[in-house]
Every structure is written in structure tokens, then in C-alpha cells.
C-alpha positions in Angstrom: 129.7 105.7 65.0 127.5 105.6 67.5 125.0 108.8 68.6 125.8 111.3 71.2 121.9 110.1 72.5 123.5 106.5 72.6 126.4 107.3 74.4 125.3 109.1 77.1 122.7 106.3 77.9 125.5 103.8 78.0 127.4 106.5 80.3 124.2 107.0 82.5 124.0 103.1 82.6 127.0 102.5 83.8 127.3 105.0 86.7 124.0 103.6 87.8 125.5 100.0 87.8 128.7 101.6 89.6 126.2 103.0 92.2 124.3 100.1 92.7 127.4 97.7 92.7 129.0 100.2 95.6 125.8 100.1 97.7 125.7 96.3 97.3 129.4 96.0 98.1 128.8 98.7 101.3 125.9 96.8 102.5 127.4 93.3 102.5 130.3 94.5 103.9 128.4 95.7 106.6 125.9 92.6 107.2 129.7 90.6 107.7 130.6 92.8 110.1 127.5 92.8 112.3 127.5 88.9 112.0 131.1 88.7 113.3 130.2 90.6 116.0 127.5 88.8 117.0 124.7 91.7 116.7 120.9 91.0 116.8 119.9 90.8 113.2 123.0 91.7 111.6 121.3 91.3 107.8 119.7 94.2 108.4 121.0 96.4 111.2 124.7 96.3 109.4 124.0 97.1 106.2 121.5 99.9 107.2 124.2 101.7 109.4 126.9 101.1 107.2 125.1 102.2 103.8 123.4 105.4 106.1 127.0 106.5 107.1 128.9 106.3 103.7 125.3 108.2 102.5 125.8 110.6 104.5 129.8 111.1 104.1 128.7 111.7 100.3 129.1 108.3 98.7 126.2 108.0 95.9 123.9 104.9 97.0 121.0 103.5 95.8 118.8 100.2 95.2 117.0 100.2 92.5 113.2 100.2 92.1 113.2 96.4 90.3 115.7 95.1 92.9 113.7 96.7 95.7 110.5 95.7 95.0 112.0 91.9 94.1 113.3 91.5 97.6 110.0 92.7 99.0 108.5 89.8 97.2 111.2 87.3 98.8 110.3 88.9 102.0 106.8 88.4 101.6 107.0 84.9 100.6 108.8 84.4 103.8 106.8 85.5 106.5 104.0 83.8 104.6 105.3 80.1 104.7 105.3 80.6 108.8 101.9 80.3 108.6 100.4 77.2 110.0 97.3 76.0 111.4 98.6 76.2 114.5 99.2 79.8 113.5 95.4 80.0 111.7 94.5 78.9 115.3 95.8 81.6 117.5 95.1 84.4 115.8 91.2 83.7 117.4 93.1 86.0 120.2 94.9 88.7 117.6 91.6 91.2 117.8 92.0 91.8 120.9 95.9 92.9 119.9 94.8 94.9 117.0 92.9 97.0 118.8 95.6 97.7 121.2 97.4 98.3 118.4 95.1 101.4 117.3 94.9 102.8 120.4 98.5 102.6 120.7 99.0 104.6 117.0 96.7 106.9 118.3 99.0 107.6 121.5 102.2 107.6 119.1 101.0 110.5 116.6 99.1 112.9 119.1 102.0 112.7 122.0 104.4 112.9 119.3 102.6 115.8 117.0 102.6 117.1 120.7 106.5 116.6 121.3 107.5 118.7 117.6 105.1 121.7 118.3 106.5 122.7 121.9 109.4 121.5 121.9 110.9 122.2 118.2 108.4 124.8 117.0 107.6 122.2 114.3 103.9 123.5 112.2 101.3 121.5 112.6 101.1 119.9 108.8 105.0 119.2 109.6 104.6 117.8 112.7 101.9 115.5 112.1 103.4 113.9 109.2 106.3 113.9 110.6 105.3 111.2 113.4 102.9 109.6 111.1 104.6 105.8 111.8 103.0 104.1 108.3 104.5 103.3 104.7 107.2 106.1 104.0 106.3 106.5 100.6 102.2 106.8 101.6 103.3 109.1 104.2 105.3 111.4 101.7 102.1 111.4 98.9 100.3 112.8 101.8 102.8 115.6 101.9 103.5 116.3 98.8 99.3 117.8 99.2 99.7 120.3 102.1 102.1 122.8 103.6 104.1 120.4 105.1 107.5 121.1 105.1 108.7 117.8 102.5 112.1 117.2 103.5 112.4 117.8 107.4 109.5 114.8 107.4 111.3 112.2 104.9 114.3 112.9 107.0 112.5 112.3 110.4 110.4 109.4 109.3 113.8 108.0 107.8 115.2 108.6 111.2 112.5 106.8 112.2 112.9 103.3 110.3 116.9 103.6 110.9 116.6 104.2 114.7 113.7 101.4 115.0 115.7 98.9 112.8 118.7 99.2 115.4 116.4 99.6 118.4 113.9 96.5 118.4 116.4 93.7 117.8 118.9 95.0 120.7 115.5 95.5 123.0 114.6 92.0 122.0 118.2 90.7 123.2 118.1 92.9 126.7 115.0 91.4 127.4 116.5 88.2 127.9 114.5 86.6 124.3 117.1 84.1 122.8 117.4 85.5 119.1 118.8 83.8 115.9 117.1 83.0 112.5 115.7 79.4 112.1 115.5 79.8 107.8 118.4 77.5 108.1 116.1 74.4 110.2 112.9 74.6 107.8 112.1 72.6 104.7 113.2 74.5 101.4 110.4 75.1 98.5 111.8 73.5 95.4 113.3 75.6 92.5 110.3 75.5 90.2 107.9 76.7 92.9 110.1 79.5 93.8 110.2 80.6 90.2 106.0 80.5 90.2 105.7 81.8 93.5 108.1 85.1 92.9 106.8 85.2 89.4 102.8 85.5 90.7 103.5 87.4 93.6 105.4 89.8 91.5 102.1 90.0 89.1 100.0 90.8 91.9 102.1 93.3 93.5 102.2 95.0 90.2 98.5 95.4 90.4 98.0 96.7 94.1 100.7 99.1 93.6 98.1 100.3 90.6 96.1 100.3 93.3 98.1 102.6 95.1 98.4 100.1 98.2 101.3 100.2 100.7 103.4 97.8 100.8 102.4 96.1 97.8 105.0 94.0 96.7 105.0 92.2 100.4 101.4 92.0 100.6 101.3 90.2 97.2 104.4 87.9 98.2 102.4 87.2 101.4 99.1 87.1 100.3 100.4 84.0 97.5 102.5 82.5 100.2 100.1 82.2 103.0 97.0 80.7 100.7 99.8 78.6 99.4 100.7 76.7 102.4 97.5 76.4 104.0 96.2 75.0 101.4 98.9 72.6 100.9 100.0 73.3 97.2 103.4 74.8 98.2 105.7 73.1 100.8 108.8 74.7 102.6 110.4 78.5 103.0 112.8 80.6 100.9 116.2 79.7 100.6 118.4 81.5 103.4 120.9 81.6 100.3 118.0 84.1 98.7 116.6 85.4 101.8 119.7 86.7 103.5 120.5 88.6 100.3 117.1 89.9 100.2 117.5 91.0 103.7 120.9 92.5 103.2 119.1 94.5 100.5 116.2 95.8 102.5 119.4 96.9 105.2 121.0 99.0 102.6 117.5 100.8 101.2 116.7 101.6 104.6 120.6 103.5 104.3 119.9 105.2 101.1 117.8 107.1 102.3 120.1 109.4 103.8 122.1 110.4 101.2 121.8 113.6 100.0 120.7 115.1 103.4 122.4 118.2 104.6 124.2 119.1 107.8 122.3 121.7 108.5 119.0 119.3 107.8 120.0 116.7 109.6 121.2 118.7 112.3 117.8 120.3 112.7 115.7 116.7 112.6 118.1 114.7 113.6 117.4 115.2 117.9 113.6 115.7 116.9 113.1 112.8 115.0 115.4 110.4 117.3 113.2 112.3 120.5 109.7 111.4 119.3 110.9 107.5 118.0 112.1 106.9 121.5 108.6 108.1 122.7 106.9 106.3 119.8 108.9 102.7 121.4 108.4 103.5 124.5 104.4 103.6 123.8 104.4 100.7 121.7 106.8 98.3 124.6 104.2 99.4 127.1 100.9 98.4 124.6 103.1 95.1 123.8 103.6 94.6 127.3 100.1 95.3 128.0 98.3 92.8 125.0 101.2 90.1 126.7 99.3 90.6 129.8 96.1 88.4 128.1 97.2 86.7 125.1 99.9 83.6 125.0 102.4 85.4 122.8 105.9 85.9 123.7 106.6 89.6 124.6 109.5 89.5 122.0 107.3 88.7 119.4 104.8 91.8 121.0 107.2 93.7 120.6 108.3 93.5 116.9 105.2 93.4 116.2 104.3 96.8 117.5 107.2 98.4 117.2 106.5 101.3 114.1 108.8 100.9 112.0 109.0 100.0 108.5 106.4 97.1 107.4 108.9 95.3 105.0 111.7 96.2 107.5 109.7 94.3 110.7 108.6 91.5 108.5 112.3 90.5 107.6 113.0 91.0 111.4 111.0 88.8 112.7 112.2 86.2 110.6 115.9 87.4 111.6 114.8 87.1 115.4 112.6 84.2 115.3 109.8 85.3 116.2 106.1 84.5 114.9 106.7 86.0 111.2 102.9 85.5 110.6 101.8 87.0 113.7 104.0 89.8 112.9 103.1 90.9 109.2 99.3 90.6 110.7 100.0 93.7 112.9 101.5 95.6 110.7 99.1 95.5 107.8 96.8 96.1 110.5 98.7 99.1 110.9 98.9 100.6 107.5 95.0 100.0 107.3 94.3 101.8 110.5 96.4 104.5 109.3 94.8 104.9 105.7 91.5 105.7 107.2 92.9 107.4 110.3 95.7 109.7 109.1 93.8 112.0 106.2 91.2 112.2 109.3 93.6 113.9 111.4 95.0 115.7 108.4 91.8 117.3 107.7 91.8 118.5 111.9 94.5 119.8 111.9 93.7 121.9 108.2 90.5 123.0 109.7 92.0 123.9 112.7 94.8 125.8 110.8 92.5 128.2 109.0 92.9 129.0 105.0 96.0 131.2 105.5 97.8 127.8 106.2 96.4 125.9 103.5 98.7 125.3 100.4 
């Protein structure tokens, strides 16, 4: 007979598969619909609303860690096989970029630190890492250190990622930018390459997340893929018969991270959080609109590029909107390296300026 122990794994198992398997099902239904109705990156924007809602109605979702961080390598290699000479060629003029791209951060956490203090009586620790616009998880290890109030800033910065992830590709389409993925037009990397490619890039992600870098998984994805086409050795893209799956995917964790949030939370972050991402896009449009004013990038690919959402989420969107995938990923790695140096700066501000009776 088998153990008590043995059966409640194989119980535990199950309901985990179950969970999965509904997210899945939720998120795929929800990509389908998007597509049918002809929405701006429905791979992501569908499942992400559809997997957030059912979340929040009290349906148990999740994506599991192995799955997750496997589709961050798919989206990784991706953006990295955009990268050509040509693309090795412009980015001469990305420095001026980047460093409209700090100054814009800079402009996105003080206005916004400024927006929860007066108007929503946020403290300071809350209100900084609430607007914070880097890797959620890095974000959240920074809280889990001060007197920050934990779950008012996952909610926010998940409000964040959601809001952005529906934002940027309808912005994209208002602006007039012609949209649509073009996976479907570019040469296809042979089986056995694939296998190598997700295989080393999976090693290596391993490692930086060691590391403790953001991102990891997508760095190392990108990292392999990029070296790997300039140098010749690896020809052609993803499948769109793995990507779009892998896209779908990222949709639905993007969702899952509202289940389990109260009313009464959500209630309280919900107009804050959606308040200070509106500023945080209208800051970053302008600083896109700006850097379009001396470099010969499209605004549409600007603007995905500086838009702050989430750095996996933005990298599979710019391949869902065609824009400069390579160009893209750049900026926001530059992003999460500006804010590694610059956010336990401010941190330490606004601890000093908070006196030890604040401290935790």
C-alpha cells in the first residue's frame, strides 16, 4: 500500500498540474480571442487580461518556475536573432538614447514617489518602491529589507506590467505604426540548433540567476543568440509554432500575479498604481519622442523601448509589433543596469532622510 507521505505528493502533484493546465487553457483561450478581434499583440495582451480576471474572481493560476523561466529563454533567443550588422551598425547612435533613457527613469520614480506621498499618503519606503519601474522580483528583494509596506508595492508594480502590456501596443496602433509579427517571414533555425541553443542558454541563465541578475534567463537566451548570429554559426529565428506559445505563456504570468489579491487591496492600489503608470508613459512617450527627434529610429520602436514595463514582457512585444527586437532588449537591460546602481541610492535617501524610527 502506498505511504500516507506518498500519497499526498501525488495529491499535491496533481492539483498543481490541474492549476497549471487551467492557466494554460485560460490563457490560450484568451490569446484566440484577442487574435479574432484583431488587437495589437494579442499573444500577450489576451492572455494577461484574461488569466488577471479569472485570478482575481478566485480561480487558482499559476506558471510554473521551469516553464517560466523556459519561455524566457525562447524569448531571449528571439530578440537575439534580430540582430544584424545592419543592427551592430546603428546602435553607434543608441548612447545618445540610453542616456535619455536615465534621465527619463529618473523623472518616472521622483514624480511618481511624488504622486503616492500627496496624493495617497503612501510612506516614503512604500512609495518609492512602489514606482520603482525595474525587474519585479529585484524590486520585491529590495522590499523585503525595509519598511516598505510588501504587498501594496507587488500589487502596484503588478498593476504596472498589466497596464503597460495593454497600453504600449494600442499607443503603437493610434500612432498610425502598421503592427503585426514578421516570425512567420524569417528563416527558421534547424531543430538541432534549437535544442543547443535553449539547452546553453538555459546553462547560462542558471548561472546569472546564481548571480542574482535580473532577467537572467533572457539575458542568457540573448546573450547566446546574439554572438550566435553575428558570428555566423547559427542561422534563422525561433519557430512562431514555439514562440507564440512562449509568448502566450509570458501573457498568462503577467495574469498570475493577481490572484490572491484582496478587494479591499486592490481597491486601495488599484487608482494609485494605474495613476503613477499613466504618468510613468506619459514621461517615457515624451523622452521617446524626444531621442526620435536625433536618431533614425521609428517612434514606435521609441516607444516600446522606453516604455517601463516588464523586460521579458517588452522584449516579446516588440517582436509581436515588429519593431527592432535588438534595439529594444538594448534599452531595457540598459534599464535594469541603471536601476541596480541607482535605486539602493535613492533607497538609502530616502532611509537617511526618514530617521531611525522608520528604519525596520
Amino acid at each position: 500500500m502506498p505511504s500516507d507521505s506518498s500519497s499526498a505528493s501525488a495529491l499535491s502533484w496533481l492539483l498543481t498540474f490541474k492549476t497549471v493546465a487551467t492557466t494554460l487553457i485560460i490563457a490560450g483561450s484568451g490569446a484566440g480571442a484577442a487574435y479574432l478581434l484583431g488587437a495589437p499583440a494579442p499573444f500577450l495582451v489576451g492572455p494577461s487580461l484574461a488569466v488577471a480576471s479569472m485570478g482575481l474572481a478566485g480561480v487558482a493560476v499559476s506558471v510554473p518556475p521551469l516553464l517560466r523561466n523556459v519561455c524566457f529563454v525562447i524569448i531571449g533567443l528571439s530578440v537575439g536573432a534580430g540582430v544584424t550588422p545592419d543592427v551592430v551598425e546603428s546602435a553607434r547612435q543608441w548612447p545618445l538614447s540610453f542616456v535619455i533613457l536615465g534621465l527619463s527613469l529618473l523623472a518616472i520614480v521622483l514624480a511618481g514617489r511624488w504622486i503616492l506621498q500627496n496624493r495617497w499618503r503612501f510612506d516614503p519606503m512604500t512609495a518609492l518602491l512602489s514606482v520603482v519601474p525595474g525587474h519585479l522580483s529585484y524590486v520585491l528583494g529590495l522590499s523585503a529589507d525595509t519598511s516598505g509596506d510588501l504587498a501594496t508595492i507587488s500589487v502596484i508594480q503588478s498593476i504596472r506590467v498589466l497596464a503597460l502590456t495593454i497600453l504600449v501596443p494600442f499607443a503603437v496602433v493610434l500612432i498610425g505604426i502598421e503592427t503585426g509579427t514578421s516570425l512567420a517571414a524569417m528563416d527558421i533555425m534547424t531543430l538541432p540548433m534549437f535544442g543547443v541553443s535553449i539547452v546553453l542558454s538555459f546553462v547560462g541563465g542558471y548561472l546569472l540567476n546564481r548571480l542574482r541578475l535580473p532577467a537572467a534567463y533572457l539575458i542568457a537566451g540573448l546573450v547566446w543568440s546574439t554572438g550566435s548570429h553575428i558570428t555566423g554559426s547559427i542561422d534563422g529565428t525561433v519557430s512562431p509554432y514555439v514562440a507564440i506559445p512562449a509568448f502566450i505563456t509570458m501573457g498568462a504570468l503577467i495574469g498570475t500575479r493577481f490572484y490572491g489579491v484582496t478587494r479591499a487591496l486592490l481597491k486601495r492600489a488599484f487608482l494609485a498604481g494605474t495613476t503613477v503608470t499613466l504618468a510613468a508613459f506619459v514621461i517615457s512617450a515624451l523622452a521617446a519622442w524626444s531621442v526620435s527627434l536625433f536618431i533614425d529610429t521609428p517612434l514606435s520602436h521609441l516607444l516600446v523601448a522606453f516604455a517601463p514595463g516588464g523586460v521579458e514582457t517588452m522584449a516579446a512585444m516588440a517582436i509581436s509589433l515588429n519593431a527592432d527586437p535588438a534595439f529594444v532588449a538594448a534599452h531595457h537591460v540598459m534599464r535594469l543596469f541603471i536601476l541596480t546602481f541607482l535605486a539602493p541610492i535613492m533607497l538609502g535617501l530616502v532611509r537617511r532622510s526618514a530617521g531611525p524610527a522608520d528604519s525596520p
